[in-house]
C-alpha positions in Angstrom: 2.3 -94.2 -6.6 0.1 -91.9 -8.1 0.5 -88.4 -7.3 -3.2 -86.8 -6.3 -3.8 -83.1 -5.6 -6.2 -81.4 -4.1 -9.0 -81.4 -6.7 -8.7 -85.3 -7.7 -5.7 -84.0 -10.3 -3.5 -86.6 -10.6 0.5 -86.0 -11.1 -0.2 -87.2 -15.1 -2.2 -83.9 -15.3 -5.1 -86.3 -15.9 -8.2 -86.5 -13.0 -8.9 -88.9 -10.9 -11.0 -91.6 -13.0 -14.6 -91.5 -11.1 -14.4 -95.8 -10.9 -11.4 -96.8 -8.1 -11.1 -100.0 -7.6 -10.7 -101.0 -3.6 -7.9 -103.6 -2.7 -8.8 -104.9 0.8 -5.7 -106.6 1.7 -5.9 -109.6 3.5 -5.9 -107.9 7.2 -9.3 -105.7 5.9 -10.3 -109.2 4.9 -9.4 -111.3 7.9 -9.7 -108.9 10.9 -11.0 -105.8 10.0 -13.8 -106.0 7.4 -16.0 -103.2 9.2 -13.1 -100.8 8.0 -12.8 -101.9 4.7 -16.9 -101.0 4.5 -15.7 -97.7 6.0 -13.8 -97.1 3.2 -15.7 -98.2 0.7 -18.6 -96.0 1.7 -16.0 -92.8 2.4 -15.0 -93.0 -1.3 -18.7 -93.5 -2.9 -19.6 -90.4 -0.5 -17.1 -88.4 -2.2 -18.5 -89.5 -6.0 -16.3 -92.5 -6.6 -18.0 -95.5 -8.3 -16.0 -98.2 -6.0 -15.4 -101.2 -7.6 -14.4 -104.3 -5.7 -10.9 -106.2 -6.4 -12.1 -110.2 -7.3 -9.6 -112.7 -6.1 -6.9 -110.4 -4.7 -5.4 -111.7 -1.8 -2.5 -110.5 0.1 0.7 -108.1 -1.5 3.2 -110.6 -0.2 4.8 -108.2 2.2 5.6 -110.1 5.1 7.4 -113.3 2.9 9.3 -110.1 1.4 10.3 -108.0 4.5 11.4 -111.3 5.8 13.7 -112.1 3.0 11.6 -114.7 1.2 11.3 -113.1 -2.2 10.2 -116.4 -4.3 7.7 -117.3 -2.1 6.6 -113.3 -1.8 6.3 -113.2 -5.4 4.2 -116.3 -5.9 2.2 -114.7 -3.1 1.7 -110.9 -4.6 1.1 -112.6 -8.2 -2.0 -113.9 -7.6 -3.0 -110.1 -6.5 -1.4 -108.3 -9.2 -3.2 -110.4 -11.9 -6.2 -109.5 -10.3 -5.7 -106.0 -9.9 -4.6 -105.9 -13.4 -8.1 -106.5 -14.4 -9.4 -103.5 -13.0 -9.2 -99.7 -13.9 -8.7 -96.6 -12.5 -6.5 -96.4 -9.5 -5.8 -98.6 -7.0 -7.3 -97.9 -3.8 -5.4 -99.8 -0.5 -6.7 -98.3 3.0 -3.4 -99.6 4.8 -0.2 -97.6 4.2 2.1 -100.8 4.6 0.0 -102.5 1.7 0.2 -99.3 -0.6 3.8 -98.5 -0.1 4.8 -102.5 -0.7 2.9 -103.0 -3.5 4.0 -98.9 -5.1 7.1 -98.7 -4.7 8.4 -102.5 -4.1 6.4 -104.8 -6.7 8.2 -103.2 -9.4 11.7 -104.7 -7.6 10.1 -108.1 -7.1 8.9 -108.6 -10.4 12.0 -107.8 -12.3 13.0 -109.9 -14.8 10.1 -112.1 -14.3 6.9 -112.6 -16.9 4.9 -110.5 -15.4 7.5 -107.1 -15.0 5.6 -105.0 -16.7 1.9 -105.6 -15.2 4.3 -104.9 -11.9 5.2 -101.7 -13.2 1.9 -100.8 -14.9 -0.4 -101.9 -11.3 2.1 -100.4 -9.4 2.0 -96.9 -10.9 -1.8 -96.8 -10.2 -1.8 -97.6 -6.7 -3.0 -94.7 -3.8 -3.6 -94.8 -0.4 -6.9 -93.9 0.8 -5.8 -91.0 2.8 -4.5 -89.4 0.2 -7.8 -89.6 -2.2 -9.5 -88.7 1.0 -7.4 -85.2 0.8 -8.6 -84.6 -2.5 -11.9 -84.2 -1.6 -11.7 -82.1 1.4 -14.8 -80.0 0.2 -17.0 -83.1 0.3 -16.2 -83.9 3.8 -16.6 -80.6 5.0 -20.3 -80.2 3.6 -20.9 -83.5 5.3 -21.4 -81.6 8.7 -19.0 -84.7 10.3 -19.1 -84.3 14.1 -17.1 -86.1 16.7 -16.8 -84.8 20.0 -13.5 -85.6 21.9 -9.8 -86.1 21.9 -7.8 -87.8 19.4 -4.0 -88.6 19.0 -3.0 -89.7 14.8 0.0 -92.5 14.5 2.1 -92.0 11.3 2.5 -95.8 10.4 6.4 -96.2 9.2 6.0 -97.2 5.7 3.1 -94.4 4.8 5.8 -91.7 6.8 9.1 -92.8 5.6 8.0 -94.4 1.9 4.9 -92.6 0.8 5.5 -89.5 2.9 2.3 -89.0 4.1 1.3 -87.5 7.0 -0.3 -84.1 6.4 -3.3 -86.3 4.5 -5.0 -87.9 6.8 -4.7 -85.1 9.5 -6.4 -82.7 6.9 -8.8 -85.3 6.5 -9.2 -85.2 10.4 -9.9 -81.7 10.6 -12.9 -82.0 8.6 -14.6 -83.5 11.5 -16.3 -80.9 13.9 -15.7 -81.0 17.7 -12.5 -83.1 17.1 -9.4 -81.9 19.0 -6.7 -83.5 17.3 -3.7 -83.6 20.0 -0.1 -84.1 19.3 1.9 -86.8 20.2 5.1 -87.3 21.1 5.9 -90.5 19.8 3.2 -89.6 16.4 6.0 -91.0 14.2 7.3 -93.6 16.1 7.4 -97.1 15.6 4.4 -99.3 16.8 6.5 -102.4 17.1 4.5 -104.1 14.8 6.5 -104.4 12.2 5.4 -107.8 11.0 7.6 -110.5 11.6 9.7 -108.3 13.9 6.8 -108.5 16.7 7.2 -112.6 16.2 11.3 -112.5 16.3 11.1 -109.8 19.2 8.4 -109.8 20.9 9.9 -108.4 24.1 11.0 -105.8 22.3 7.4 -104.8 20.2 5.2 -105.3 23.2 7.4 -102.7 24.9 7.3 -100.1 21.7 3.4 -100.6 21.5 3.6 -99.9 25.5 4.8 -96.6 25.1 3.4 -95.5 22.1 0.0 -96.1 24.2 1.6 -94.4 27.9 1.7 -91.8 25.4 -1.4 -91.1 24.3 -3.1 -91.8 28.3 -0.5 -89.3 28.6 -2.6 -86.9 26.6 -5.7 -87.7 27.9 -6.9 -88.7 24.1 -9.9 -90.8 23.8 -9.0 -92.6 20.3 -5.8 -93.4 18.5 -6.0 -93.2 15.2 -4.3 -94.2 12.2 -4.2 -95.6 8.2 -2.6 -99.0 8.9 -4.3 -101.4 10.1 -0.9 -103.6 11.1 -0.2 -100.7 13.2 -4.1 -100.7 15.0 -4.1 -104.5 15.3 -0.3 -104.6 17.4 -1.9 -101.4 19.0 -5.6 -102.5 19.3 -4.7 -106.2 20.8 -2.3 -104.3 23.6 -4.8 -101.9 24.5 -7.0 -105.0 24.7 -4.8 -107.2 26.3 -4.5 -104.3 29.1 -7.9 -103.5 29.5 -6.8 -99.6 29.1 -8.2 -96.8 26.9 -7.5 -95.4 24.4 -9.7 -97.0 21.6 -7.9 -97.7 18.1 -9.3 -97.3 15.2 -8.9 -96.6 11.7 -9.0 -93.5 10.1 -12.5 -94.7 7.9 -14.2 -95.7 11.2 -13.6 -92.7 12.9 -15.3 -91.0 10.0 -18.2 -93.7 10.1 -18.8 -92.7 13.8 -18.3 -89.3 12.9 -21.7 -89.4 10.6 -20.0 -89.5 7.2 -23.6 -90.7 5.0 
């Protein structure tokens, strides 16, 4: 993945290239296009001429995580061909997406005709987080307010694989009257987890469960997070229980916070 520090310089000692393009991925397409236009307008605030990904579909993770690497493969190739006609860096607003497709494409594609796009695609993908925290200055001119309590879930692959986590809390506390609370379970599984949820779904409903007990716990008025597998497992329980708190993704909560 491409290293970005603070300042849009990249770990190539190059700068961030002011045209991104912005992979969806197929849950910002099927169930959560309002984010994906979060996004999008986050990055154009902070200078970047956002281009959009044409015919890119889904990465292929969940044939991959549950073994199925042919039929993963003839599922991510239609994406990277597509991204492979873009420039710049890749921008993916879910951290499952970003880490699959940066660190695991490379893996899947080898030996096969199209190894080296893998290599090449993969190399420019980013998170969104993490161009967020690049332009900190940007979103703390933009005189973001949101007043009340929020807890932030670390999804597992954008902890464990792409080890990030201080990103999107800096980008956080750029907000005004935001009082970012701990939680106890921050880094812990949602239960999500793709096909787990559907193999075990005793078992996920009681991870998203706590997760939840734990921020009522904290009296926080939103969860948020980067993923948006982990907000839909965590979204459709809150739902399903009629309970607070809200889920949301990181770009809405800067929407509501008034990022123009």
């Amino acid at each position: 993945m491409i290293g970005i520090r603070r300042g849009a310089d990249t770990a190539r000692g190059g700068h961030l290239p002011d045209t991104v393009a912005l992979f969806p991925t197929c849950l910002g397409d099927l169930v959560m296009p309002d984010t994906v236009e979060h996004a999008q307008h986050a990055l154009g605030v902070c200078g970047l001429d956002v281009r959009p990904v044409r015919g890119g579909t889904c990465c292929g993770q969940p044939a991959f995580n549950a073994g199925f690497h042919p039929q993963a493969r003839r599922v991510a190739r239609v994406s990277l061909r597509a991204l492979a006609q873009t420039t710049g860096p890749i921008v993916v607003p879910a951290g499952s997406c970003a880490a699959m497709m940066s660190r695991h494409w490379v893996g899947l594609f080898a030996g096969d005709r199209d190894a080296e796009l893998a290599r090449q695609v993969a190399g420019r993908v980013v998170e969104f987080s993490a161009v967020l925290a690049t332009h900190l200055d940007v979103l703390e001119r933009g005189h973001l307010s949101w007043p009340g309590t929020a807890g932030y879930h670390d999804s597992c692959h954008m902890l464990r694989e792409l080890r990030l986590s201080g990103e999107p809390r800096a980008v956080l506390g750029c907000v005004r009257d935001l009082e970012l609370v701990p939680l106890a379970s921050a880094d812990r599984c949602c239960g999500f987890g793709g096909t787990f949820s559907v193999r075990y779904p005793e078992v996920s409903v009681a991870m998203a469960d706590s997760k939840l007990d734990d921020a009522r716990s904290r009296g926080v008025d939103v969860l948020i997070s980067a993923d948006p597998g982990c907000l839909m497992q965590l979204g459709g329980r809150a739902e399903r229980t009629g309970e607070t708190p809200r889920v949301i993704h990181i770009a809405t909560l800067l929407h509501e916070a008034g990022l123009r």
